[in-house]
Structures are given as C-alpha cells and as structure tokens.
MARMI-402054 format. One record per atom (N, C-alpha, C): atom name; x, z, y; residue number from 1. Coordinates in pm, 1 decimal. Each point is the difference from the previous one (the first is absolute). Example, Ala and Ser with C-alpha at 12.3 -4.5 7.8 and 13.67 -1.06 7.14 Angstrom:
PT:site:xx:zz:yy:pos
PT:N:1319.0:780.0:-569.0:1
PT:CA:-89.0:0.0:119.0:1
PT:C:90.0:0.0:120.0:1
PT:N:-35.0:-72.0:105.0:2
PT:CA:82.0:6.0:119.0:2
PT:C:-77.0:73.0:109.0:2
# end
This chain:
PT:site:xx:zz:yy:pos
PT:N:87.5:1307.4:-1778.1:1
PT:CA:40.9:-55.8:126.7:1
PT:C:-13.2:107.1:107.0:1
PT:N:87.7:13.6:76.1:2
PT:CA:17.7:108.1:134.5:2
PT:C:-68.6:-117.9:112.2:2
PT:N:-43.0:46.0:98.4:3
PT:CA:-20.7:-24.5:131.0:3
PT:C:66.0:41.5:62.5:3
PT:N:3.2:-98.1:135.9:4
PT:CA:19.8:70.4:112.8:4
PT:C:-63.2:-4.7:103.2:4
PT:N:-45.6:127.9:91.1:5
PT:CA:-102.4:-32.9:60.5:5
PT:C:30.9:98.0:166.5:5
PT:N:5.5:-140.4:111.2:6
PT:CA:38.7:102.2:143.8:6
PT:C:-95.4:-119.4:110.9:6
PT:N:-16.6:93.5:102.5:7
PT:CA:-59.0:-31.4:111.2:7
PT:C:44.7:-69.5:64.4:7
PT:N:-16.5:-145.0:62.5:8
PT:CA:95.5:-84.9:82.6:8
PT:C:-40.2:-15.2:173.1:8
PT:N:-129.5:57.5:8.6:9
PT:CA:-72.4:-22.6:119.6:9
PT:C:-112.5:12.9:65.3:9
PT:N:-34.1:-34.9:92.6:10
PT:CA:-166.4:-5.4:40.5:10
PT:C:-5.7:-82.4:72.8:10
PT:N:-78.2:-119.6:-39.4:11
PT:CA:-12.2:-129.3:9.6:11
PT:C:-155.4:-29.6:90.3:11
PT:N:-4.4:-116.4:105.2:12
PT:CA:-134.2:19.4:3.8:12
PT:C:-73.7:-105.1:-116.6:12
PT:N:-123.7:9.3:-24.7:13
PT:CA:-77.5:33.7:-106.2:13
PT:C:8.6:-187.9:-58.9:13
PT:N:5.9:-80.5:139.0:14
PT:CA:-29.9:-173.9:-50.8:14
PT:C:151.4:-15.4:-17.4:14
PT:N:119.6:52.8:72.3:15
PT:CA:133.3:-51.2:-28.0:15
PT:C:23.1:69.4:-196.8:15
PT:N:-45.9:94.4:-11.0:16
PT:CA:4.2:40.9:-149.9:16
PT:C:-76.1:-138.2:-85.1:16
PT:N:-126.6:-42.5:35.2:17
PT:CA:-82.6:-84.7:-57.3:17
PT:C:69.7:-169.6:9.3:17
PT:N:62.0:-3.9:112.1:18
PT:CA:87.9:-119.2:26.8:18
PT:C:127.9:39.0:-133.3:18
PT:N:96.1:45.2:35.8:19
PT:CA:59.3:22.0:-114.9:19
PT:C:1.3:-40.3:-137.3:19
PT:N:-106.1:93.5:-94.5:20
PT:CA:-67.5:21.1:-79.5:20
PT:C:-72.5:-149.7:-73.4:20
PT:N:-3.3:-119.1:130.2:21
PT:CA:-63.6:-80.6:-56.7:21
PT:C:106.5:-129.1:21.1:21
PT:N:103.6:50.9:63.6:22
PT:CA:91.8:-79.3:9.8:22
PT:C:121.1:23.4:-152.7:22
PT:N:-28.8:71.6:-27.7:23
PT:CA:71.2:38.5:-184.3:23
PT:C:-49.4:-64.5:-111.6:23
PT:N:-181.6:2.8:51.6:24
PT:CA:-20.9:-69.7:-109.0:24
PT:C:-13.0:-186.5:20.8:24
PT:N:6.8:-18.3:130.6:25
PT:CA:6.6:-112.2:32.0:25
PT:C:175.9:-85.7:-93.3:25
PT:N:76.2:68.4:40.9:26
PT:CA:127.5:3.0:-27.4:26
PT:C:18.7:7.8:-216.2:26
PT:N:-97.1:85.0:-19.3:27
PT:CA:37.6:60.6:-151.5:27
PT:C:73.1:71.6:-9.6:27
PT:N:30.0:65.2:48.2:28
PT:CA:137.4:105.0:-27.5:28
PT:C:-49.7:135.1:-95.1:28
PT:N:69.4:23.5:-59.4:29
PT:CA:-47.2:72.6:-123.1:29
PT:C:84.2:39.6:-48.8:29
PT:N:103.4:95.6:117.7:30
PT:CA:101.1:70.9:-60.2:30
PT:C:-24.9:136.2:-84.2:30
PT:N:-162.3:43.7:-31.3:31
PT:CA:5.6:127.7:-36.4:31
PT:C:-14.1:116.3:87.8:31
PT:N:-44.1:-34.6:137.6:32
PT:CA:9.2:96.9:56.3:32
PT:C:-89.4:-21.4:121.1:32
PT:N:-92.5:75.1:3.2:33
PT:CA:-134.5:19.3:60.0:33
PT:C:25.6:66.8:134.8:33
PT:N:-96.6:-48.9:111.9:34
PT:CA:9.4:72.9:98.3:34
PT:C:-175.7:67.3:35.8:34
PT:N:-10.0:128.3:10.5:35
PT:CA:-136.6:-7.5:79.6:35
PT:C:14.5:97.5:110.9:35
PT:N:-146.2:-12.3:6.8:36
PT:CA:-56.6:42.0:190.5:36
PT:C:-95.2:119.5:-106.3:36
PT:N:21.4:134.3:137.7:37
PT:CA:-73.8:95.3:12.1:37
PT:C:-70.7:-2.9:122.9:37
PT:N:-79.7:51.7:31.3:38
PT:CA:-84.1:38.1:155.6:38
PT:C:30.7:148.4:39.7:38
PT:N:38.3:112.6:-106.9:39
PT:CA:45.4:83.8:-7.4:39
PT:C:100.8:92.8:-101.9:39
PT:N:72.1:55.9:127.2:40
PT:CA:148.2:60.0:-142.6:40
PT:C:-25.7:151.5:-54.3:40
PT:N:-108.8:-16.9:-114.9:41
PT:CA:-16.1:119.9:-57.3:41
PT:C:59.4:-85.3:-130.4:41
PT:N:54.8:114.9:-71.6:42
PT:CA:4.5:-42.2:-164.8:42
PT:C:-85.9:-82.5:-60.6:42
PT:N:-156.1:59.4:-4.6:43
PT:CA:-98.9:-58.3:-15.3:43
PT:C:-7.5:-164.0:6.9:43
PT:N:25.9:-17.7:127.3:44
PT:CA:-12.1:-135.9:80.3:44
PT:C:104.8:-109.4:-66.3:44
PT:N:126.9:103.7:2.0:45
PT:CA:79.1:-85.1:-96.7:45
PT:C:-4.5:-22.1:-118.7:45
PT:N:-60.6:67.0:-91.1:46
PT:CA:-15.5:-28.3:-133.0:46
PT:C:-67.9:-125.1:-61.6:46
PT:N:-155.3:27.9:128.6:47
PT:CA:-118.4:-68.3:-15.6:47
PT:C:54.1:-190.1:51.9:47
PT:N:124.4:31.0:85.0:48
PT:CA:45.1:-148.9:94.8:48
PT:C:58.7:-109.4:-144.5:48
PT:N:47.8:112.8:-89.9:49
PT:CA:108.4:-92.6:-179.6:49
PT:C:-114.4:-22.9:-105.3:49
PT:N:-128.6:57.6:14.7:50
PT:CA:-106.6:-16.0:-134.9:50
PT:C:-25.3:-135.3:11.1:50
PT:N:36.0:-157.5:68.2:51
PT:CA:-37.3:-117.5:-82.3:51
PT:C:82.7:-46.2:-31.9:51
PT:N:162.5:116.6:6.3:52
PT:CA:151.9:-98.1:16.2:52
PT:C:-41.2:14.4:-221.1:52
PT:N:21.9:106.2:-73.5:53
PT:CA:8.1:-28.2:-156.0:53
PT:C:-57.5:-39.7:-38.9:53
PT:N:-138.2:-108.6:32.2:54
PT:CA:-73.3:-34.1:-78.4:54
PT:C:72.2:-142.2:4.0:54
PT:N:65.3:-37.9:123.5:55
PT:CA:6.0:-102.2:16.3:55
PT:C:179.0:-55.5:-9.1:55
PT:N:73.0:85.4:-12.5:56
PT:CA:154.1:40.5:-55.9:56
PT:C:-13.5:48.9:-139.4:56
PT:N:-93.2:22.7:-37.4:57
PT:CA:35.4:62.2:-159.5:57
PT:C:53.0:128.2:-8.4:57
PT:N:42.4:82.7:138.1:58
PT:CA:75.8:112.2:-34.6:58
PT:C:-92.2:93.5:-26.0:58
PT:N:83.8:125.2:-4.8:59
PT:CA:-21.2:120.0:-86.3:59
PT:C:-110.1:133.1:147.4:59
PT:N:-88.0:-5.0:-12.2:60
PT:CA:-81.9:70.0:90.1:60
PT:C:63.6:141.2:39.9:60
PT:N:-1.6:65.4:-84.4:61
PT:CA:29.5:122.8:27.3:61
PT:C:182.5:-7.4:34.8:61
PT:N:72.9:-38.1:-17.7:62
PT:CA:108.2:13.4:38.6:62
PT:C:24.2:-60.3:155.6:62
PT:N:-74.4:-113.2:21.5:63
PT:CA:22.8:-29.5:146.7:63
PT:C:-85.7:146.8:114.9:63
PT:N:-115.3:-6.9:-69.8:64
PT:CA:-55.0:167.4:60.2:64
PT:C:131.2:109.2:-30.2:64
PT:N:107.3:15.0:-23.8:65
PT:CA:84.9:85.3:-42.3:65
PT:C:109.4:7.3:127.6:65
PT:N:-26.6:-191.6:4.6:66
PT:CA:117.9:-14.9:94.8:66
PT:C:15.7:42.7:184.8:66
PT:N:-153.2:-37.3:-25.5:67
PT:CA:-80.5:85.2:126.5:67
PT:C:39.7:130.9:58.1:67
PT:N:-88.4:66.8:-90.0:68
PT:CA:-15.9:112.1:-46.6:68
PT:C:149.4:104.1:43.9:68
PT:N:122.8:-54.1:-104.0:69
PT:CA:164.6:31.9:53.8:69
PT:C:23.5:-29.0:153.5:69
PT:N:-34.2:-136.9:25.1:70
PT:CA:19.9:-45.4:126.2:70
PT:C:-50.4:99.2:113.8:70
PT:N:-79.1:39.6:-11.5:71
PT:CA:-125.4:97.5:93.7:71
PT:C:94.0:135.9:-23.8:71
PT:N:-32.4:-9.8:-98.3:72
PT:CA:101.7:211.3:-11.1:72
PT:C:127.7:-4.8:33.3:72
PT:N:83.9:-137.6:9.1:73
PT:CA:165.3:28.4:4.9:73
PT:C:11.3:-17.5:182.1:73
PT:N:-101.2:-88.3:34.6:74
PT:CA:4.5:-28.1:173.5:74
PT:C:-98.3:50.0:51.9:74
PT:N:12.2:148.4:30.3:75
PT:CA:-96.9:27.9:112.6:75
PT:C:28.7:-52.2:148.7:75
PT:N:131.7:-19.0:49.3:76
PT:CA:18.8:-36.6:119.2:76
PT:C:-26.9:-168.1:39.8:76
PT:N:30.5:-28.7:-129.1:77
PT:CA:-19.9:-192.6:27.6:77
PT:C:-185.9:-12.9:36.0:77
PT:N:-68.8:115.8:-98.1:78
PT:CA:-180.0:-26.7:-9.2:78
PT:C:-18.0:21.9:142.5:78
PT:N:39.5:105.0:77.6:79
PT:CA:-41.0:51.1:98.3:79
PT:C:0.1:-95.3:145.8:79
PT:N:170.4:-54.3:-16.6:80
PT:CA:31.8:-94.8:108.7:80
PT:C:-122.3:-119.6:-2.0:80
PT:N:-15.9:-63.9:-162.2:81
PT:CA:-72.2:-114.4:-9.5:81
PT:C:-135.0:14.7:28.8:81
PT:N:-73.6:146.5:-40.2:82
PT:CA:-81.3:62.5:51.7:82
PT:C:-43.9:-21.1:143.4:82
PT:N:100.7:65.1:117.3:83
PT:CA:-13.1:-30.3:111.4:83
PT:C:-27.3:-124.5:24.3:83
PT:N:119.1:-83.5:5.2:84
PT:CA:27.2:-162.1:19.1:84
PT:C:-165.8:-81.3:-42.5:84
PT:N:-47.3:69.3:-125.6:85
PT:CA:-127.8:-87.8:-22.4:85
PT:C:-113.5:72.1:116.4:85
PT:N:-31.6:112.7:28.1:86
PT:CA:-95.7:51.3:89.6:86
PT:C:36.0:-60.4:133.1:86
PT:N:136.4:47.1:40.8:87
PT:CA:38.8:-140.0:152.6:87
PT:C:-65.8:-118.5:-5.4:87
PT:N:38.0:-64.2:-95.4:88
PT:CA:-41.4:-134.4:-48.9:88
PT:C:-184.4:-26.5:95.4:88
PT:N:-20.0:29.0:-76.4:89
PT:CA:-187.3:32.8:21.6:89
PT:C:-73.0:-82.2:-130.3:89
PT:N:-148.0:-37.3:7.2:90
PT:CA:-53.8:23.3:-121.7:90
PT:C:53.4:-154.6:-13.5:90
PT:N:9.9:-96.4:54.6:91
PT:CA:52.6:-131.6:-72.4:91
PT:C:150.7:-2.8:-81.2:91
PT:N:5.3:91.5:-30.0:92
PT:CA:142.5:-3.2:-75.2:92
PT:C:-4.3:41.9:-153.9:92
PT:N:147.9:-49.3:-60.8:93
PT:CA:-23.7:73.8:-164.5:93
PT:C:131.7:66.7:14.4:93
PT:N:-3.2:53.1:-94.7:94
PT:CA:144.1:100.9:-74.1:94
PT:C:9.1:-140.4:-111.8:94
PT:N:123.8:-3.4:30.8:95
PT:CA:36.2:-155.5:-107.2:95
PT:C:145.4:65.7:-86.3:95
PT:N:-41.7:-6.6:-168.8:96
PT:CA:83.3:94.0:-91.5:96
PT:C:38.1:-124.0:-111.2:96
PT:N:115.1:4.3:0.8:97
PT:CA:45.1:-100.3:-87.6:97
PT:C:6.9:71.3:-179.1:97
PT:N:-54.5:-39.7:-101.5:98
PT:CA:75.7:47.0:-134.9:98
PT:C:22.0:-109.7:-66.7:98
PT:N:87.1:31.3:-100.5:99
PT:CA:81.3:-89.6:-119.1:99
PT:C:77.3:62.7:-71.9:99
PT:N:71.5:-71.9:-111.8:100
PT:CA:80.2:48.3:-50.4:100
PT:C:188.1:19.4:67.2:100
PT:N:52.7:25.2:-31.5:101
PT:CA:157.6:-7.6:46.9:101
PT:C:74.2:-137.1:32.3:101
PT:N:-54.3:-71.8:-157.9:102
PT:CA:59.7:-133.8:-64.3:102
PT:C:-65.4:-41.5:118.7:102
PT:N:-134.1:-63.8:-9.4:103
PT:CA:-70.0:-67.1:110.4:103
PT:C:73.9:8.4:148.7:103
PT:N:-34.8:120.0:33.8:104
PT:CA:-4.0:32.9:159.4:104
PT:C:167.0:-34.4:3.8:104
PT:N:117.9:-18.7:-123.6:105
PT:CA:132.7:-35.4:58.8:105
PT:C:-35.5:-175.0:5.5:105
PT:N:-57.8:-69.7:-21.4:106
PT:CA:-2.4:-137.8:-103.5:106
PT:C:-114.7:-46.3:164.5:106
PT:N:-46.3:76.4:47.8:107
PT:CA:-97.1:-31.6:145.0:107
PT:C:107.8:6.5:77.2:107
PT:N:69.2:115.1:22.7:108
PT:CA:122.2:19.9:106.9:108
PT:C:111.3:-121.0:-10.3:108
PT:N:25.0:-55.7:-80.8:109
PT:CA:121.9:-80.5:-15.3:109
PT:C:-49.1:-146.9:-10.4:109
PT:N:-129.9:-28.8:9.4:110
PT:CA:-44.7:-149.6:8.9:110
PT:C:-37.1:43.4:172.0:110
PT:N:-39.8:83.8:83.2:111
PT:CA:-19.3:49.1:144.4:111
PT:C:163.0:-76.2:47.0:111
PT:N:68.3:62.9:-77.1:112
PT:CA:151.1:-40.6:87.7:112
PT:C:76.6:-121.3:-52.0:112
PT:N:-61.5:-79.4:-116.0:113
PT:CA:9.3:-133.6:-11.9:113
PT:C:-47.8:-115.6:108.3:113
PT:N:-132.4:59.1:47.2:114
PT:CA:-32.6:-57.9:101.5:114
PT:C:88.4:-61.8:87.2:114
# end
C-alpha cells in the first residue's frame, strides 16, 4: 500500500480536538487519518502517525517513507507551514492529513455528496 501524505494547516489546538471528536462521533472511517503537530520538524511529524498503524493495520515503515518523500520533495511548502505555525503562537498545531489514494478519493467524493 502507498500513502499519501501532505500538510493541510495550522489549526488552533481545541478546533483540531473538536474535529477529531466530531469523526468519531460521526464514525467515519474512510481510511484516512488526520493529526496535530506542535512543531514542523520531520521528527515531530513522524512521531504525530506512531498510533495511526497500530490502529489501521498499516505498514509502519512505509507511511515513515511517505513523510520522509514529503519533507525532501517540499522544501518550500515546510517552510511557509513552518512560518504560518510560529505566527500562529504556542496554542496551535501543524495539522497533516495521511491515507491511502483509494481512501483520500472515496473521503473527497462522499465531501461533495454532501
């Protein structure tokens, strides 16, 4: 299975937690995880996906892969989001969506069923 894995925002920290509990309120379980960083180092992001495979079943090291590409192919996207989260101030997250392809199309097209 491929991932895909990109940055959508910087959220403040209870509208992420509002969210988050409004999905599972809902059930939605398209496959595709969202989390919160406090900071946009690699690091931060890696450490934000370690309870997404235990609890998806996926493949550890390949979502760390997806990262990993993500980080080396966008230096300009890290940097902007970078800023945007330090503006922010400390109540904020870096909010990074991953999934697979299938998923994240199968989330997008029940969004515009709505």
């Amino acid at each position: 299975m491929h991932f895909n894995f990109e940055i959508l925002g910087v959220s403040p920290i209870l509208d992420f937690f509002n969210h988050q509990q409004k999905i599972n309120q809902r059930q939605l379980n398209f496959g595709v995880e969202y989390v919160g960083t406090p900071k946009c180092t690699l690091d931060s992001l890696i450490r934000s996906i370690e309870p997404v495979p235990p609890k998806r079943g996926w493949d550890y090291e390949k979502l760390v892969e997806s990262i990993v590409n993500f980080w080396i192919t966008n230096p300009e996207t890290i940097d902007l989001w970078r800023s945007r989260l330090d503006d922010a101030g400390t109540e904020s997250l870096l909010v990074s969506r991953v999934g697979d392809i299938k998923s994240l199309r199968y989330e997008l097209e029940s969004i515009f069923d709505q």
